[in-house]
N, C-alpha and C positions, 0 to 999 in steps of 0.2 A: 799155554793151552790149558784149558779149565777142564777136571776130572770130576767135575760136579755127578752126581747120581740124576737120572731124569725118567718120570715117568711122564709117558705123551699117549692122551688119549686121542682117540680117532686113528692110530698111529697105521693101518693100512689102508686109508685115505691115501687122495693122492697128495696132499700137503704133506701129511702125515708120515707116509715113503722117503718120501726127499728132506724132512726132519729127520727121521731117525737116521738114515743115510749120513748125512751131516754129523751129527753127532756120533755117530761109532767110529767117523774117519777121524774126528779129534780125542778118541777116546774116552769117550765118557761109557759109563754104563749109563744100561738103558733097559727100563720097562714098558714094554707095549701091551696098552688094556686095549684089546679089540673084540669084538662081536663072537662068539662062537662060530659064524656063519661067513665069516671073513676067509680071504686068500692071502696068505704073507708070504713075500718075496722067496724065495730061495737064497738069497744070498744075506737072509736074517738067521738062517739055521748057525746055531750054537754063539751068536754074538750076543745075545740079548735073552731079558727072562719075556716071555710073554702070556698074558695074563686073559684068559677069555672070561667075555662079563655078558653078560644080556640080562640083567637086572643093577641097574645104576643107582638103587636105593643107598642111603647114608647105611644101614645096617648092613647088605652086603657087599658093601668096600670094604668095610673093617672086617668083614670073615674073611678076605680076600690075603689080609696083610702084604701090602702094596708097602706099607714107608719097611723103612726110612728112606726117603728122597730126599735130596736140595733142592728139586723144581719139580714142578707140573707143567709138562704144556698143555694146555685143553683145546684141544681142537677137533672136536666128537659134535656134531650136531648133528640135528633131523631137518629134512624140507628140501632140501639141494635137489634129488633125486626126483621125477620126475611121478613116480609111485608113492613119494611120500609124503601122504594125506592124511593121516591119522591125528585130529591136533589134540586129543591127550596125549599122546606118543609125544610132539613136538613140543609141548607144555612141560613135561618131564626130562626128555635131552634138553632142551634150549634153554627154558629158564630154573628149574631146579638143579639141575645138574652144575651148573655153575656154581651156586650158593653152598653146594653139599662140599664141593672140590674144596673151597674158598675157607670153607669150616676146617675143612681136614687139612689144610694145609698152616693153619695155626695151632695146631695140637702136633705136625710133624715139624712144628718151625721151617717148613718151607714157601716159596716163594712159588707166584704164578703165572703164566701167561699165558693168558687167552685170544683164540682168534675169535673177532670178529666178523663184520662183514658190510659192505655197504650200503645194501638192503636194509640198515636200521635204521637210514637218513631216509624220511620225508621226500617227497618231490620239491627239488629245489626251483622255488620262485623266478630265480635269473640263473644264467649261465654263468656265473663265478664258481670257482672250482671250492666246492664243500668243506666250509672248517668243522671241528671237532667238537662245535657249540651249535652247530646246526640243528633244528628242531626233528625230533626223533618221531620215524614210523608210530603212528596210531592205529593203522586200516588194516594192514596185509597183515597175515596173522604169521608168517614165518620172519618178515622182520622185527612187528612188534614182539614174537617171543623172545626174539635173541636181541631186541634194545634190553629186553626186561630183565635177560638173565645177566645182561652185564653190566647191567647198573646195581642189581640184586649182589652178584659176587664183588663188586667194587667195593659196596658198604657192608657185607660181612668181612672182607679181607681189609678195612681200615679199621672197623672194628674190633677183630681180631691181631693186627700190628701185620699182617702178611704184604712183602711185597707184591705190588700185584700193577700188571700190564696189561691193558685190554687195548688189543690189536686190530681196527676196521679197516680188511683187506678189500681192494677193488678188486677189479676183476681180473683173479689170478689164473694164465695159464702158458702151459708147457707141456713137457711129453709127461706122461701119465694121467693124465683127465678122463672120465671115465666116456666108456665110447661113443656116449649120445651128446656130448658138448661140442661144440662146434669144430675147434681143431683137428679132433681125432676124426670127425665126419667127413671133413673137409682132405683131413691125409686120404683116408680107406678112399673114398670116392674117385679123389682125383690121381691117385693112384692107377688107378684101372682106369681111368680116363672116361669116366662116368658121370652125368650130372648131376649135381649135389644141390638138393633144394633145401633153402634157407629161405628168411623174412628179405622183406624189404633192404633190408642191411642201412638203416636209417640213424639210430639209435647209436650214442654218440656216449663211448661209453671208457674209462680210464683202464687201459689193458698193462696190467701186471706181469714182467717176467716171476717164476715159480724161484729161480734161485734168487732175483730181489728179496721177492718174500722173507726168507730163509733167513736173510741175512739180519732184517728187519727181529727178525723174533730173536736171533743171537743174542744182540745189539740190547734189546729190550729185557732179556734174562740180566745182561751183565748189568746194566741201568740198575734195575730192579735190587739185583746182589749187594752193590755199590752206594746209593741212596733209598732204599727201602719205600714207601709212601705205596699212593693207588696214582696211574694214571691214564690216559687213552688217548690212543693216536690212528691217525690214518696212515696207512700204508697204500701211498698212488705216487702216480707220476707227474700231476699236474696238469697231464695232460689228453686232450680229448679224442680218438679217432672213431670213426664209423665201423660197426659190426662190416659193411661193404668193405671200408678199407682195410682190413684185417685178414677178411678170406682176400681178398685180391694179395695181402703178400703171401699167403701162402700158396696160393697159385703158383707167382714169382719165385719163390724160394723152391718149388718143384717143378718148374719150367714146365705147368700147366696153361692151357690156354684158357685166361679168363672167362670166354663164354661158356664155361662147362658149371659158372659159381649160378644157382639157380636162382637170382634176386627175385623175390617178390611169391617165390613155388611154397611158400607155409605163410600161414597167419603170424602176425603181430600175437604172443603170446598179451595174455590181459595184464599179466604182471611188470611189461618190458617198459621201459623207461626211456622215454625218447632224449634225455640228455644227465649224463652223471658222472662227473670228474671231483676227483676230491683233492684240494691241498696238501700238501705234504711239510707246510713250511712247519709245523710245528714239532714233526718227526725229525726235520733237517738239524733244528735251533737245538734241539735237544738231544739230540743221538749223535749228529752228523750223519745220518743216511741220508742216500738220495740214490735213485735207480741208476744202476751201472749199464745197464740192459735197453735200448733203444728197441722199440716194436719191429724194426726189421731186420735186428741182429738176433733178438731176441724169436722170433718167428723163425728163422733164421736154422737157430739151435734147437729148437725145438721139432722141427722136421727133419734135420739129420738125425735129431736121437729116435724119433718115433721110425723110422725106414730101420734101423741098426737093429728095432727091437724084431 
């Protein structure tokens, strides 16, 4: 079990919960930089230092004295959120912020990993499931930020000798996602036995379990530990289902009757992507991961744990 020190930005994110979670149960210490404006677990009191930031500039991280750590995970981004519009704002988390991490973590001799996202790949041309060389977002400005910023902290962290993992997560969910994403809309709703309006459920999209994830970025620290370099990988399943087939298990997994799921009752967001699966063989050849979690087991556990909460 690795006693590594870890600072995890974004860390009351819903990635970012179930990260640190992870790591205090294998005992690591652990630093969470989160927002002033943030809610942190109750079950983070007295395990961990936690560090409030709303200014991510390189000069006040250093008044901050965050190291010495052995890792960063970076996982703090702008744009997700449905209010968040600001693209200085998103210009500053997404792609500075990365480079500033990247810098300081070759002055703490530490090592990185950063999440990603799938939103830095392009609309892919054919329905082959997306390699790692695929040609990168130019249009949208919350994918091209966050292409930008991890291409940016990849050549400051080879640069600087830092190991460093840049992570492109599909589409990761489980219980803790925040309440406007589809699953949690989909529990509250169909809970009360209420109809739940959603798109078309068209869109043909690589659905992530949350504790895949997790494992993935483990995986990716020890990598990093062990062979040092820059690298980037996808973190998917290979495989494709429909925004439709998705609520329909969650239906199944609460013995909802499907016609309460409201197909077609909201617009086709402008940004949604009518097909986007990513490979994973490269994560496979090189980590040995591969999802443990099938979409209906994985659905599965993730509405038993949102009902407990």
């Amino acid at each position: 079990m690795s006693t590594a020190s870890a600072l995890v930005t974004g860390a009351s994110g819903f990635i970012g919960c179930r990260l640190v979670a992870r790591l205090l149960s294998e005992g690591r210490q652990v630093t969470a930089l989160v927002r002033s404006s943030s809610v942190q677990p109750a079950e983070w009191r007295d395990r961990l230092r936690i560090v409030a930031c709303d200014d991510f500039s390189e000069g006040n991280l250093r008044r901050l004295s965050i190291a010495p750590v052995d890792v960063v995970f970076h996982l703090a981004a702008y744009g997700v959120k449905p209010d968040h519009r600001d693209a200085a704002e998103m210009l500053r988390i997404n792609m500075e912020l990365p480079a500033t991490l990247a810098r300081l973590c070759a002055e703490w001799r530490a090592r990185m990993v950063m999440a990603g996202t799938f939103s830095e790949y392009r609309r892919p041309s054919t329905q082959d499931p997306v390699t790692e060389d695929a040609p990168l977002e130019m249009h949208k400005l919350y994918g091209a930020s966050k292409a930008a910023g991890g291409l940016m902290a990849s050549a400051v962290a080879q640069e600087g000798g830092v190991g460093f993992r840049l992570l492109r997560l599909f589409k990761v969910y489980g219980a803790g996602e925040a309440p406007h994403r589809l699953l949690p809309a989909l529990v509250t709703g169909l809970s009360k036995r209420e109809c739940v309006a959603i798109s078309a459920g068209t869109q043909v999209l690589d659905f992530v379990h949350i504790d895949d994830v997790i494992e993935a970025m483990l995986r990716a620290d020890a990598n990093a530990s062990e062979k040092g370099g820059i690298a980037a990988w996808n973190v998917a399943t290979g495989r494709g289902h429909s925004v439709r087939e998705f609520a329909e298990a969650v239906a199944r997994a609460m013995n909802a009757d499907v016609s309460l799921i409201g197909l077609g009752a909201l617009p086709m967001r402008k940004d949604d992507e009518p097909w986007l699966v990513g490979s994973p063989e490269l994560l496979r050849s090189e980590l040995g991961w591969q999802p443990a979690i099938d979409i209906e087991a994985g659905v599965r556990a993730a509405v038993a744990e949102l009902r407990r909460i």
